[in-house]
C-alpha positions as CSV (number, residue, x, y, z in Angstrom):
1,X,-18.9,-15.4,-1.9
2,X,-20.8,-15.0,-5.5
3,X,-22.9,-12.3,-3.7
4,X,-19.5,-10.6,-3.0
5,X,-17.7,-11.4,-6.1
6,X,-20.8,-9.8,-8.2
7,X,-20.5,-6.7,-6.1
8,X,-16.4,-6.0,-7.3
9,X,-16.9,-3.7,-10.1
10,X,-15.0,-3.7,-13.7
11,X,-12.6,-1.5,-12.8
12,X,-9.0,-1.6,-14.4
13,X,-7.1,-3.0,-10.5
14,X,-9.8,-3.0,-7.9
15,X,-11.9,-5.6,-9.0
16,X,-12.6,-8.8,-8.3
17,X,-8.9,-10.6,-10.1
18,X,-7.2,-8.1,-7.5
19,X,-9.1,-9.6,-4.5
20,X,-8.5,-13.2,-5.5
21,X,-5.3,-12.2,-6.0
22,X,-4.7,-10.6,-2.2
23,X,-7.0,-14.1,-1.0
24,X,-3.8,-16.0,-2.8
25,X,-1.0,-13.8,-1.1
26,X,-3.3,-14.0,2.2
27,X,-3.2,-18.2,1.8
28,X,0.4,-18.1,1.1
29,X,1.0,-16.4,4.3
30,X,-1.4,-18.8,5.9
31,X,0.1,-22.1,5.1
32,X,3.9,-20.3,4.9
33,X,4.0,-20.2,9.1
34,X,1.0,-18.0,9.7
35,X,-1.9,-20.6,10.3
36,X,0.8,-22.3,12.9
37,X,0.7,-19.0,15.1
38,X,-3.1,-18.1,15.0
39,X,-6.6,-19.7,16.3
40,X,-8.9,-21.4,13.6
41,X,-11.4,-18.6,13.8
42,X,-8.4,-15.9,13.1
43,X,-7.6,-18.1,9.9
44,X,-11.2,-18.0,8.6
45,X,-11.3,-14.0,9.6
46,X,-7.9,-13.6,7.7
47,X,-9.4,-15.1,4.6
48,X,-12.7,-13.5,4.6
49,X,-11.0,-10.1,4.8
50,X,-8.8,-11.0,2.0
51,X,-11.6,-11.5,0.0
52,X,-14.1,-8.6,0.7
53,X,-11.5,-6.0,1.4
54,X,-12.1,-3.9,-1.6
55,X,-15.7,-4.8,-2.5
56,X,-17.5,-2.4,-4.1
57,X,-14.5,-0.4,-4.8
58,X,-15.5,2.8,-7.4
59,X,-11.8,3.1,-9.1
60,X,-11.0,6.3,-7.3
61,X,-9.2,7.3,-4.0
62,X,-10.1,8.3,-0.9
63,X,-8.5,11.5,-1.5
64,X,-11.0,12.1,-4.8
65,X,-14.1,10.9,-3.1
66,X,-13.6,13.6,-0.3
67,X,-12.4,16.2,-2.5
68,X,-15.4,15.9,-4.7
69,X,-17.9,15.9,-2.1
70,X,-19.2,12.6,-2.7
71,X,-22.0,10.6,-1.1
72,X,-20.3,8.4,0.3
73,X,-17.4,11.0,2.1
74,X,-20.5,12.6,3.8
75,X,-21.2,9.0,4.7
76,X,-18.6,8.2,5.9
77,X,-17.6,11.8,7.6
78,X,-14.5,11.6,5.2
79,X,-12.4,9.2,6.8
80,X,-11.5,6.0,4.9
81,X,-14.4,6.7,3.2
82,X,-14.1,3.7,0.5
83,X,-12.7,0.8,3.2
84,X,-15.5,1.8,5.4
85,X,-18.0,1.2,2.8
86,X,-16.2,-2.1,2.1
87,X,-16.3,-3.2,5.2
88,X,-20.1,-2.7,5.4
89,X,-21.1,-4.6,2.2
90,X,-19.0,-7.4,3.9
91,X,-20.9,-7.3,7.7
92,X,-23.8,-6.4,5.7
93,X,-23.8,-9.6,2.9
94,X,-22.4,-11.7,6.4
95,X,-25.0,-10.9,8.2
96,X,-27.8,-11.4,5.4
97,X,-26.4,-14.9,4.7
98,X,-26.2,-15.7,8.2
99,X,-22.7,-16.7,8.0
100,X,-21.7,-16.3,11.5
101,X,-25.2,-17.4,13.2
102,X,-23.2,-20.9,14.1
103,X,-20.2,-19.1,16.4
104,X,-20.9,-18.2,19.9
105,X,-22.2,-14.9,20.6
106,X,-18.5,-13.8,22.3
107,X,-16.4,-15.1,18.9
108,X,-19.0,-13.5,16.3
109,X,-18.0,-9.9,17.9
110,X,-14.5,-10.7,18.2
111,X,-14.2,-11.9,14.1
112,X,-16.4,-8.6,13.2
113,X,-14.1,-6.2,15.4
114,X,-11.2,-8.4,13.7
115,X,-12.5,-7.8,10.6
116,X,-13.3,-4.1,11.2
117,X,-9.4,-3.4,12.0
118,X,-8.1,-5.7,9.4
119,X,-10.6,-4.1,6.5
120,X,-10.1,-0.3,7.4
121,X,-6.1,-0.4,7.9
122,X,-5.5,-1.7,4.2
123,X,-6.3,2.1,4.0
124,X,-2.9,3.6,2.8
125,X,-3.4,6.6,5.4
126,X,-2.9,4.0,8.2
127,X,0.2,2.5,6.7
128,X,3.2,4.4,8.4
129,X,1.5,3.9,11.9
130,X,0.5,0.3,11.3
131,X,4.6,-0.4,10.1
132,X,5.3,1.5,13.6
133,X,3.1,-0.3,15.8
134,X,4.0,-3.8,14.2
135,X,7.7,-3.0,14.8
136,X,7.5,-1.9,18.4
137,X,5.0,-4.8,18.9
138,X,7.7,-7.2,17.2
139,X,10.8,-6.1,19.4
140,X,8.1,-6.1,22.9
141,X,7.1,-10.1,21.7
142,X,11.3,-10.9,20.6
143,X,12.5,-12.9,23.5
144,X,15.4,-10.9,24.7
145,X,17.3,-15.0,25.8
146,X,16.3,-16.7,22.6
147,X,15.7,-13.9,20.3
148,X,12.9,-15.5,19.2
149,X,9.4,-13.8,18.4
150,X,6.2,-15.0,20.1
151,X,3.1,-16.8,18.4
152,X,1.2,-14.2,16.8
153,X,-1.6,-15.8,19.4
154,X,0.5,-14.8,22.5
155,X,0.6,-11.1,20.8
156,X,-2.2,-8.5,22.8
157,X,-3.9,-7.0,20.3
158,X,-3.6,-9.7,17.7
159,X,-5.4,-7.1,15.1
160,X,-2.0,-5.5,14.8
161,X,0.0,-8.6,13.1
162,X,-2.8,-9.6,11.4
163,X,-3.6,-6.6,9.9
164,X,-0.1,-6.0,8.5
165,X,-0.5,-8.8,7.0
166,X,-3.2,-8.4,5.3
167,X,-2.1,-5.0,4.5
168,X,1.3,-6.6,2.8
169,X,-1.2,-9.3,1.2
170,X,-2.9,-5.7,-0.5
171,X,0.1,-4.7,-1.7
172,X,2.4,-7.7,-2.9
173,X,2.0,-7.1,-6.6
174,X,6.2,-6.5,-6.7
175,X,6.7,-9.4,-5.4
176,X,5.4,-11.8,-7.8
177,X,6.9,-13.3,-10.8
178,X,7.9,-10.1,-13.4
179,X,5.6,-10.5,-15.7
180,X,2.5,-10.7,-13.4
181,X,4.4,-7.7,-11.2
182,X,4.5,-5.6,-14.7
183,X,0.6,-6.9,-15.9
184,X,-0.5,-5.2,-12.5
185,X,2.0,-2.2,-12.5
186,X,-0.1,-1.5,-16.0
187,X,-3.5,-2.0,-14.5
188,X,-3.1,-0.2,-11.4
189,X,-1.8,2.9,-13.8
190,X,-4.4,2.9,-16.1
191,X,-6.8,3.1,-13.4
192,X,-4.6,5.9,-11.9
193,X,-5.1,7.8,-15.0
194,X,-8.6,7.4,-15.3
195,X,-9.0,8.9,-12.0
196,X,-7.0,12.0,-13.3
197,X,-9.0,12.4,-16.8
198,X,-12.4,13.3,-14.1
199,X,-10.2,15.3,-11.7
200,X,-9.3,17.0,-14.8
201,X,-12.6,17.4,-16.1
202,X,-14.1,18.6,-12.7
203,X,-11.3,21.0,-12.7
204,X,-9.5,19.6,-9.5
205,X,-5.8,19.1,-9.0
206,X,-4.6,16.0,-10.8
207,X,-1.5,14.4,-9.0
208,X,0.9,14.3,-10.9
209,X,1.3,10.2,-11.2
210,X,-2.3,10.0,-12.2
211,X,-1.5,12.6,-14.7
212,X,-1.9,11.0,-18.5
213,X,-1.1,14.3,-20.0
214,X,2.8,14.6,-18.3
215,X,3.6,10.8,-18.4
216,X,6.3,9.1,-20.2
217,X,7.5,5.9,-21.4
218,X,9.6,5.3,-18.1
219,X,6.5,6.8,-16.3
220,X,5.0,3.5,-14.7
221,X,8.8,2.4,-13.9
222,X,9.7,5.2,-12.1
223,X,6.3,5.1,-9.8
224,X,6.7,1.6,-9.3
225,X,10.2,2.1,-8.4
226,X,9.4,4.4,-5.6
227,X,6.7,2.3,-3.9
228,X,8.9,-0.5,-4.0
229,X,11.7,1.1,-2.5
230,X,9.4,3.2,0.2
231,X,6.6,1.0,1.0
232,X,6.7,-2.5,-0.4
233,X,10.5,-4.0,0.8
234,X,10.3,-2.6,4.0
235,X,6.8,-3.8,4.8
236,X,7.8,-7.6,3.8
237,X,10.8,-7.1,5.4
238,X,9.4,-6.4,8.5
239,X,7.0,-9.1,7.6
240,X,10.3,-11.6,7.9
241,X,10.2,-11.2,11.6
242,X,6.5,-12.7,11.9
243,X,6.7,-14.9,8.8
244,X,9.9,-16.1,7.7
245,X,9.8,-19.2,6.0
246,X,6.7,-17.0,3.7
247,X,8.7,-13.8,2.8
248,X,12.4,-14.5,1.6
249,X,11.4,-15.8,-1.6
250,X,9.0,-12.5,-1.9
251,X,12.1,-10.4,-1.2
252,X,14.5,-12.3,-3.9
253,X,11.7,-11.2,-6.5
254,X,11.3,-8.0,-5.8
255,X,15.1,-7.7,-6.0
256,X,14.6,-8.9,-8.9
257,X,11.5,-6.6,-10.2
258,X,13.9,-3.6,-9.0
């Protein structure tokens, strides 16, 4: 864990306050009806991907890394170039530190592949098939008598659920108390805007919400606005149906936040 920790750069949102905070919102979930539904070994997979998900994180999108020919998009052959190289700082500081040597051959490959899927879809790419897949899988595990859902443990794959949840864990910063929703609505701009000041400079296309030079008072607002609205209330609703007693609370704040 220091190993990891140490490897979270100063960066204005990804760095290493962001991935206690997503190991927080990941605990929550945990002891808010998730732990009830999973195996042991899926808890302690759940929190180790909370905590290594963005390590090493350079304070710039996919999107820049591949448009700027970067190392690490040849790496990575361009595809979720910066969770891929995540992901292997985690299997790579696991396997150094030997933290898996005491699980069964069989349950050390299943937590890695866990890990793997949960790790690579908190890429934002994956997020309007992982919402897909999570609903279907929620109405095919709803008993149609009861209406009840299934344990997650009962689910085939289990990486779907768990995943999401992670995924909502990544992005729950609207639904905590204003003032840490605003502190974090100010980081992850600022870093935005960094990313935009080299685009600029390298004489790339700047989005235009990473733009400094167009941005406004109500600027940060109006962003935040729109990924609440579009990707953050609909995920934690939809999060309700695995998770209740965890998320109405969540969804009172953001009301609020809104």
């Amino acid at each position: 864990l220091s190993q990891i920790e140490a490897q979270y750069k100063d960066n204005d949102y990804h760095n290493h306050v962001h991935a206690t905070d997503v190991t927080q919102a990941m605990a929550y979930f945990l002891d808010h009806g998730l732990k009830a539904q999973i195996e042991p070994k899926h808890v302690f997979t759940c929190l180790i991907a909370a905590v290594v998900h963005d390590v090493g994180h350079p304070g710039v999108n996919n999107h820049f890394l591949v448009d700027s020919q970067s190392e690490e998009s040849t790496r990575w052959n361009g595809v979720s170039v910066n969770e891929n190289g995540h992901l292997f700082r985690a299997l790579t500081g696991m396997r150094n530190h030997r933290v898996l040597d005491d699980f069964p051959p069989k349950e050390r490959a299943e937590i890695c592949k866990l890990m793997q899927k949960m790790v690579l879809h908190t890429d934002m790419e994956f997020h309007g098939d992982l919402v897909a897949r999570v609903a279907s899988d929620v109405e095919s595990n709803t008993d149609a008598m009861t209406h009840l859902v299934k344990p997650l443990r009962e689910w085939n794959p289990i990486w779907v659920p768990l995943a999401f949840t992670l995924h909502c864990a990544d992005i729950s910063n609207p639904a905590r108390p204003y003032h840490l929703a605003l502190a974090w609505a100010e980081d992850v701009t600022g870093e935005f805007y960094k990313q935009g000041d080299r685009q600029r400079e390298l004489l790339m296309d700047v989005p235009e919400f990473m733009d400094r030079t167009i941005a406004g008072p109500a600027t940060t607002q109006s962003n935040q606005l729109g990924f609440i609205r579009f990707v953050a209330k609909p995920s934690f609703e939809l999060l309700a149906a695995i998770i209740p007693d965890a998320i109405d609370p969540l969804l009172e704040l953001i009301d609020v936040n809104i």
